[in-house]
C-alpha positions in Angstrom: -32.0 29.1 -0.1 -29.2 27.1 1.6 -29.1 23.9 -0.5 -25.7 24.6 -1.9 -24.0 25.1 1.4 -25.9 21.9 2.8 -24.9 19.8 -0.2 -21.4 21.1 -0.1 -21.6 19.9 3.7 -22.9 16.6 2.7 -20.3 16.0 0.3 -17.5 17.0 2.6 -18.3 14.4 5.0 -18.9 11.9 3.0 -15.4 11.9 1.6 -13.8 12.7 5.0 -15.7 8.7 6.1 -14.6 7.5 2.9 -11.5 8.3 3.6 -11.4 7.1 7.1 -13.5 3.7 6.1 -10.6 3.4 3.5 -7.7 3.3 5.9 -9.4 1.5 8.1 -9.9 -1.2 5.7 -6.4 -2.2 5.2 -5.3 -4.7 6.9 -2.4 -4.0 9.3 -1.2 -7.8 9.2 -0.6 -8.7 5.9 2.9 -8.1 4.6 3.4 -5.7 1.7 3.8 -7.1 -1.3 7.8 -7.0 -2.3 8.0 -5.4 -6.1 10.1 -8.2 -8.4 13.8 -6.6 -9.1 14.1 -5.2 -12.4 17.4 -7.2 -13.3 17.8 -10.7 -13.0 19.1 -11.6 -9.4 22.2 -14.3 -10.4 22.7 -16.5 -7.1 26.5 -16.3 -5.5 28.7 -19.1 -7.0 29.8 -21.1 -3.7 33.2 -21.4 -2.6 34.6 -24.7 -3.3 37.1 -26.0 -0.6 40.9 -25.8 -1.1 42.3 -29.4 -2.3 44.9 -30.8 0.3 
């Protein structure tokens, strides 16, 4: 019989509207989260003003 092909079918649609479900589930507005730098960032030492 033809169950094989039908559940083959089946199957192959399902994942094709997972897939689309899944990219439609993200949401377009929120940022992407920024990874954390692997080294310690140290901030710039500032610039102190020449003595007159």
């Amino acid at each position: 019989m033809a169950i094989r092909p039908l559940m083959f079918g089946i199957l192959f649609i399902a994942v094709f509207v997972a897939i689309i479900l899944s990219i439609i589930w993200v949401d377009p507005t929120q940022p992407t989260r920024q990874p954390d730098p692997l080294a310690p960032v140290t901030p710039a030492p500032t610039p102190t003003p020449p003595a007159q």
